[in-house]
C-alpha positions in Angstrom: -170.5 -184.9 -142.1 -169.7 -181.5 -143.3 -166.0 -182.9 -143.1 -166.9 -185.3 -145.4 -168.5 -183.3 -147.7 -165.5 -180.9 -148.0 -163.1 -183.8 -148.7 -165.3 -185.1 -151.6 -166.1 -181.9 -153.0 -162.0 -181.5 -152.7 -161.6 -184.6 -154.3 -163.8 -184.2 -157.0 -162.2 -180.3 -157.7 -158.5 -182.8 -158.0 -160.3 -184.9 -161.2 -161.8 -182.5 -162.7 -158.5 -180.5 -162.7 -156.4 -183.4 -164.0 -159.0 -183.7 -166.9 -158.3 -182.4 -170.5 -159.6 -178.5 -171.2 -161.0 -180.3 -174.1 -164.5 -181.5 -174.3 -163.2 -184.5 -176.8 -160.3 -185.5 -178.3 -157.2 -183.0 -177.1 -155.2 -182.2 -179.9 -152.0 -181.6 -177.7 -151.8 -185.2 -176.8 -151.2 -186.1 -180.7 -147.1 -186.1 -180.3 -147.5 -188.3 -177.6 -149.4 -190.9 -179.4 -147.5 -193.6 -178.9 -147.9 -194.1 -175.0 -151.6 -192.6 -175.4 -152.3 -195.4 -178.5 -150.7 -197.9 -175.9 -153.4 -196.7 -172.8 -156.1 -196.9 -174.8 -155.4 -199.9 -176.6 -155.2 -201.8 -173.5 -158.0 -199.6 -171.7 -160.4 -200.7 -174.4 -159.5 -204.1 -174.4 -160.3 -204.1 -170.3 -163.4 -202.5 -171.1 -164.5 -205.2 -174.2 -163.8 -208.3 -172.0 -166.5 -207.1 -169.5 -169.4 -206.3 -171.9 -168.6 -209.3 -174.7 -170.6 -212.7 -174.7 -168.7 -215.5 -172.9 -167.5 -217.1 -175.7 -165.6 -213.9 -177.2 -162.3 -212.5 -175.9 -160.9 -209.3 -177.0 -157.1 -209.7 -176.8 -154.3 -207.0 -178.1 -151.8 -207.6 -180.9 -148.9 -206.0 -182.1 -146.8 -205.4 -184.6 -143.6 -203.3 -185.5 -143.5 -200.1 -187.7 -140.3 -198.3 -188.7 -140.2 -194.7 -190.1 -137.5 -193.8 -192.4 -135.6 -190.8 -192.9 -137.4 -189.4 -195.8 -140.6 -190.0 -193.9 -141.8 -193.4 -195.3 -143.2 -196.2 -192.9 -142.8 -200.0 -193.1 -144.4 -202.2 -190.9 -142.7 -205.4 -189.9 -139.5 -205.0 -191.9 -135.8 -203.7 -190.7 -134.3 -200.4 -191.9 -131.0 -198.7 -191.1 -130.8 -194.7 -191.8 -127.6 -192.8 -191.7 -127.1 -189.6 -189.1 -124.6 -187.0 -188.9 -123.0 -187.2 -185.4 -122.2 -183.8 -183.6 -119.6 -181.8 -184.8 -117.1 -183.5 -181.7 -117.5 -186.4 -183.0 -116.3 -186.3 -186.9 -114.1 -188.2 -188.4 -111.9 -186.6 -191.2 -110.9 -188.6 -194.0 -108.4 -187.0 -196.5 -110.0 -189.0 -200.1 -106.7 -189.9 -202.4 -107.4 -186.6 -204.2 -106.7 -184.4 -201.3 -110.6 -183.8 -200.4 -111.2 -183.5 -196.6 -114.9 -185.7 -196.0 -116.6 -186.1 -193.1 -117.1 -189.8 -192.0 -120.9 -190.6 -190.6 -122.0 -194.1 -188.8 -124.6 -196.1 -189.8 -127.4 -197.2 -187.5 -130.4 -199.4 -186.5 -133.8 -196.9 -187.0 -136.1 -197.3 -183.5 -138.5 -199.9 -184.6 -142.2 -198.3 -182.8 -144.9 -201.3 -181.9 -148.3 -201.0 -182.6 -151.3 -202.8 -181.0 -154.6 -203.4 -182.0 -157.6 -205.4 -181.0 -158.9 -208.7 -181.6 -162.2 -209.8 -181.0 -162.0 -213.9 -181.3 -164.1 -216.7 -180.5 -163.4 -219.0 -177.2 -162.2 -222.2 -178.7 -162.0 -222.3 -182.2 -159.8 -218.6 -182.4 -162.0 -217.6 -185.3 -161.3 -214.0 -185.9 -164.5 -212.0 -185.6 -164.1 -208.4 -184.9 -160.5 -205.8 -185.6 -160.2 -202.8 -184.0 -157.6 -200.5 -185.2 -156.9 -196.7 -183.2 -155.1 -195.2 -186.4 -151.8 -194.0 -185.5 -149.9 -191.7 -188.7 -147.4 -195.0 -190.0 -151.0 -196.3 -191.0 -152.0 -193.2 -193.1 -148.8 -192.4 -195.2 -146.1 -194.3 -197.6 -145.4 -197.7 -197.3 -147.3 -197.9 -193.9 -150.7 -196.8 -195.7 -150.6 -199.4 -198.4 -149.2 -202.2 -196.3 -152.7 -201.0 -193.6 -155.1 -200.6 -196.4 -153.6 -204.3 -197.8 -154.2 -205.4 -194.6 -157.2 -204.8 -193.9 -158.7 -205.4 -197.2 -157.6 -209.0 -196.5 -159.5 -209.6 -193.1 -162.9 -207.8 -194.8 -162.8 -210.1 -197.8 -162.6 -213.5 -195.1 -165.3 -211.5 -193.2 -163.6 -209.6 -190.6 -165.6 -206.7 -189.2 -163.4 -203.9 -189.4 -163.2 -201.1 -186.8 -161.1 -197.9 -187.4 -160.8 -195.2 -184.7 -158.9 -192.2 -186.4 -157.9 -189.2 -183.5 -154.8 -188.4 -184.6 -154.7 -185.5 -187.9 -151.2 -186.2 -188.9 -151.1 -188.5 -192.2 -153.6 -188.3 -195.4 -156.8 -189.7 -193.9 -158.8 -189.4 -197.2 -155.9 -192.1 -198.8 -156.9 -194.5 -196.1 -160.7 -194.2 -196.9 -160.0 -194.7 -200.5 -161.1 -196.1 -202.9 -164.5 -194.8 -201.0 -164.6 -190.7 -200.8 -165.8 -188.8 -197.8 -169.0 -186.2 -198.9 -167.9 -182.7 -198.0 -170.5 -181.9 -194.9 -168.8 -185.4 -193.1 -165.4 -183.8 -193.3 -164.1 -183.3 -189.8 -160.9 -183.3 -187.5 -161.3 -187.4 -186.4 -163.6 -189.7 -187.2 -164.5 -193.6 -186.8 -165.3 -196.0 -189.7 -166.9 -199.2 -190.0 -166.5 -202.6 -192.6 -169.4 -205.0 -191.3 -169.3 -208.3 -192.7 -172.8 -208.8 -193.2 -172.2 -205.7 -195.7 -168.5 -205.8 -197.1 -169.7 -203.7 -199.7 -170.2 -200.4 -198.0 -167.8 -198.3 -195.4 -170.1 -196.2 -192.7 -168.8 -193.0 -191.4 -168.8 -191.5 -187.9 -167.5 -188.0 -188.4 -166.1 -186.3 -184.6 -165.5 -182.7 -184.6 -162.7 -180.8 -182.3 -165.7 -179.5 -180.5 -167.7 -182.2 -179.8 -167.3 -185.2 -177.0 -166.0 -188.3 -178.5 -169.1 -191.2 -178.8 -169.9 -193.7 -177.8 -169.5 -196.8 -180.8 -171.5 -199.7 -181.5 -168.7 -202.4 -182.1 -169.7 -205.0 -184.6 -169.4 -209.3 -183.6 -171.2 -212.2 -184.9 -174.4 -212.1 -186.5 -176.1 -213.8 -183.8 -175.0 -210.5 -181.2 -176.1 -207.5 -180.6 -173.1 -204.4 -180.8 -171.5 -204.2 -177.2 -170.9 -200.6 -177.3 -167.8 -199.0 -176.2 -167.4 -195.5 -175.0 -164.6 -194.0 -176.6 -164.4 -190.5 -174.2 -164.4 -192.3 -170.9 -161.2 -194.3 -172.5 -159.9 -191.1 -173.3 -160.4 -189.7 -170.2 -159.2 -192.4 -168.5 -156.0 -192.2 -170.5 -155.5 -189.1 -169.9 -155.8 -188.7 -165.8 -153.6 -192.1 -165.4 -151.0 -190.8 -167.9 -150.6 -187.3 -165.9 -150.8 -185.3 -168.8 -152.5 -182.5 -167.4 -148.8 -182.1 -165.6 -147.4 -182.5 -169.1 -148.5 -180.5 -171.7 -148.1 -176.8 -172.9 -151.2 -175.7 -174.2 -149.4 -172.7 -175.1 -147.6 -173.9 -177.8 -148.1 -174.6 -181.3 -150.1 -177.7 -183.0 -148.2 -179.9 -185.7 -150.2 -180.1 -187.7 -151.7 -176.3 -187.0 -155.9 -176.9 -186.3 -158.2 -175.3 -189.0 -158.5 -171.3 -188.8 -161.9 -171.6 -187.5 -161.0 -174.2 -184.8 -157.9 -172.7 -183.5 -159.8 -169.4 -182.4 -162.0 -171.7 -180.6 -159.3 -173.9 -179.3 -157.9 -170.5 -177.8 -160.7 -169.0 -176.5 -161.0 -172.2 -174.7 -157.4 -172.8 -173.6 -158.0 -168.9 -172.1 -161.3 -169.5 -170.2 -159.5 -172.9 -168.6 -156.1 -170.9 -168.2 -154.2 -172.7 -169.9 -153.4 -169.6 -171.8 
């Protein structure tokens, strides 16, 4: 019995170790967002399916966003950018007037996919609920418009409209537009709802740094009450299955930096865990 006891305490000491110093979001996991988005894309999804009525399904899209060299985004379309290969690699071209020129090679940018969750009906496919984890293409240049665009498009055929921003790279306040955030709501992530019964108005979950992330009420039909979905066990989860408590160096610096205020706290706590 005592044995027992031991190996569970043991095994409990193992989790709690793998988990994030953080009590919410961890800003450290933000420039690995791309296989975090992907976990808790599909997490989510997992988690949906088992609380929805029968005759919804929450399946995950995707589609392709390309970053530029000046630091646009496109989503769906192709794009090319030109690099300057190491210095063992030039090709000098002597131009007609004597100049010496460096040749450079042209190539295909890395296309990135993005997924996001639908919430449709059994049968018909009628689109009912979108649920969007932000990712930074969707909050700058041509990725923001072609998001907000988007988006604007599902609310006005009566969509309900789920945006789950952890990520503080990209202009926020641009995607909320043309609705402003009040000063005492501004805060490091937030969550933001377009309900079809009121296309009119945009509601605001603000999440601090400090602050476990909550649990949402996501919006279906009418007829059905909000399944709720808890958006820290999803982190959580992402975070212990993706090893990044093996991964990342809490001793370097955030970009972008945290707030003054937040990155004393941010250190004070990195030092009590000792990550620091």
């Amino acid at each position: 019995m005592e044995v027992k006891t031991l190996q569970l305490q043991t095994a409990r000491a193992i989790i709690w170790a793998m988990n994030s110093p953080f009590p919410g979001m961890d800003p450290y996991l933000e420039p690995h967002w791309l296989d975090v988005h992907t976990a808790i894309v599909a997490a989510a999804r997992q988690d949906l399916n088992r609380h929805l009525p029968e005759d919804l399904i929450a399946s995950v899209e995707e589609r392709i966003a390309i970053e530029t060299e000046d630091g646009d985004e496109r989503l769906f379309g192709p794009d090319v950018r030109v690099f300057e290969p190491p210095a063992s690699e030039f090709t000098m071209v002597e131009a007609s007037g004597g100049q010496v020129t460096a040749k450079y090679r042209l190539l295909a940018r890395e296309p990135s996919t993005e997924r996001f969750i639908r919430v449709i009906e059994a049968g018909s496919e009628r689109l009912v609920t979108v649920i969007e984890f932000v990712s930074p293409t969707n909050k700058r240049g041509r990725g923001l418009r072609a998001f907000r665009l988007k988006r604007k498009e599902l609310v006005n055929t009566g969509v309900n409209f789920v945006e789950v921003d952890l990520v503080r790279a990209g202009n926020w306040k641009a995607l909320l537009r043309p609705y402003r955030c009040p000063p005492e709501a501004v805060s490091a992530f937030r969550v933001t709802f377009r309900i079809r019964r009121d296309p009119g108005a945009v509601t605001l979950e603000p999440i601090s740094l400090r602050s476990r992330l909550p649990k949402i009420g996501v919006p279906l039909r009418s007829k059905d009450p909000l399944v709720e979905l808890d958006l820290q066990e999803l982190l959580d989860e992402t975070y212990v299955t993706g090893r990044y408590g093996r991964r990342l160096d809490y001793r370097r610096e955030l970009d972008p930096p945290l707030e003054q205020a937040d990155a004393a706290w941010a250190d004070a706590l990195l030092k009590g865990a000792g990550k620091r």
